[in-house]
N, C-alpha and C positions, 0 to 999 in steps of 0.2 A: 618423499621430498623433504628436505630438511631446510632450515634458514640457511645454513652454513651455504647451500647452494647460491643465496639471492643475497649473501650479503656484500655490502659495501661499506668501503675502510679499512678501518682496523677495530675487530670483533673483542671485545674483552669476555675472558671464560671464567664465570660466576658461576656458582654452583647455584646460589640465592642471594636472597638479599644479606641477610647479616655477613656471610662470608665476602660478598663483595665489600661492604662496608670496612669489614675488616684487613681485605687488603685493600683498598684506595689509602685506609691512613695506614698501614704498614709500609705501602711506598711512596705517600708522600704528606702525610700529618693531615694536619686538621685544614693545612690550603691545596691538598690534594682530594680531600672534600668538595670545597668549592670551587675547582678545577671550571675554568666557563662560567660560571655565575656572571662574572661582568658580561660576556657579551647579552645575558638580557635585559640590562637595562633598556639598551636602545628599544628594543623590540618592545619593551610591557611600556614603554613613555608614547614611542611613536603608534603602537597598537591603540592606548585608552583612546591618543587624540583624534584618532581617523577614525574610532566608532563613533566616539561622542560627535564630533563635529559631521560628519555624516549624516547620523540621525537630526540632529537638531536641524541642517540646512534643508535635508530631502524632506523633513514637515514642513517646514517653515514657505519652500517651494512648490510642495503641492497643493499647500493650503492657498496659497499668492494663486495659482492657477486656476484652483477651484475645481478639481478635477474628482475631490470628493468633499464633503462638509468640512469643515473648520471643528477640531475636536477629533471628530471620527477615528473608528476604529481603522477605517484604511490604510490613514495617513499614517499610524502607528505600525501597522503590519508592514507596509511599504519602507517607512524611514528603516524599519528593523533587519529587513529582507535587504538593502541597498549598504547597509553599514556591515551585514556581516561578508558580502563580497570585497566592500572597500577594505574592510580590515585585513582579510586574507592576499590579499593583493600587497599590502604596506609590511606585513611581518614576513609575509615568506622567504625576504633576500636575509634577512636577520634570523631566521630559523635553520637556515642553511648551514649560516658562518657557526652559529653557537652549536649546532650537531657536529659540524669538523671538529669544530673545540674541544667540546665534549668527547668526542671518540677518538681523539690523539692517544697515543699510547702516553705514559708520563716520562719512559726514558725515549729518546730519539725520535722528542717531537718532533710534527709536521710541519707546525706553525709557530712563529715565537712571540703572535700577540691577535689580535683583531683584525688589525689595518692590516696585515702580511698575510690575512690569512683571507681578504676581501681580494685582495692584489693578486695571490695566486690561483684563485679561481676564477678571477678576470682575465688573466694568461692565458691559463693553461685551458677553461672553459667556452669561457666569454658569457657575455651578461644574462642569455638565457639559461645560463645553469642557477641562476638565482631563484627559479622558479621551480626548479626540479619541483615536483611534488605538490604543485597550487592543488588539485584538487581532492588531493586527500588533506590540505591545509583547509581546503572551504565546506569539506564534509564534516571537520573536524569544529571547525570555529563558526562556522555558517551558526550552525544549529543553536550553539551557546550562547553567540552575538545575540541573535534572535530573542530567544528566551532573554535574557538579561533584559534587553533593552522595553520588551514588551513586560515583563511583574515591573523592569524599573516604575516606566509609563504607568500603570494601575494602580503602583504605591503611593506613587507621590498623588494620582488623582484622590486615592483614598484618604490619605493625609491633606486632602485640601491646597496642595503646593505648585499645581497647575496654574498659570497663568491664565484668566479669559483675556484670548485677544480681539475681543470685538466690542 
């Protein structure tokens, strides 16, 4: 079994890394490098806000209910476990658009921007193709979220930069 079987798009044939590198800027310079780069913005702006505010609300709510101590390690593992589903859910339509982007050929593009390239997968798919792939999105980011936000939590406790709210 090969990739060449499962793939979808348009496949570019790299030998390696330097040689791709050096054809991307042989056809199309140093903004054929950065071919896609815009469409992450959205994605890494809209990603930090929906982990951060995620965790901070889902502590802030189980603490209000009381369903474990005020502090507690739970309420940490829980806000952690809650933000890395919300964030996989928020980036995945934005991971979608910047993979088409990214795997456009650079002659006889697909797409000639963002918005055109949201619009035709809203056509020609419809809104659940935006999702292709959540769960390799939440196996992939689940785990990172997680970890980030739980040393975040530990650091700052260590640093003294926790707030007591009681």
């Amino acid at each position: 079994s090969t990739s060449a079987s499962i793939a979808v798009g348009h496949q570019h044939k790299h030998a390696g890394m330097l040689q791709a590198f050096s054809g991307i800027y042989r056809g199309g310079g140093i903004k054929g490098l950065w071919q896609g780069a815009t469409a992450s913005i959205p994605r890494i702006s809209l990603g930090s806000t929906a982990q951060l505010v995620t965790y901070s609300l889902s502590i802030d709510l189980l603490e209000r209910q009381g369903w474990f101590r005020t502090g507690g390690w739970e309420n940490n593992m829980t806000g952690a476990l809650l933000s890395g589903f919300v964030v996989a859910i928020v980036i995945n339509p934005f991971d979608v658009v910047s993979t088409r982007l990214y795997n456009q050929p650079q002659k006889h593009r697909l797409y000639n921007g963002y918005s055109e390239c949201v619009r035709k997968i809203l056509k020609s798919e419809g809104p659940l193709a935006f999702y292709k792939g959540l769960a390799a999105q939440y196996l992939r980011i689940g785990p990172h979220s997680f970890l980030s936000l739980v040393f975040w939590h530990h650091t700052r406790n260590y640093l003294g930069l926790l707030q007591d709210k009681s």
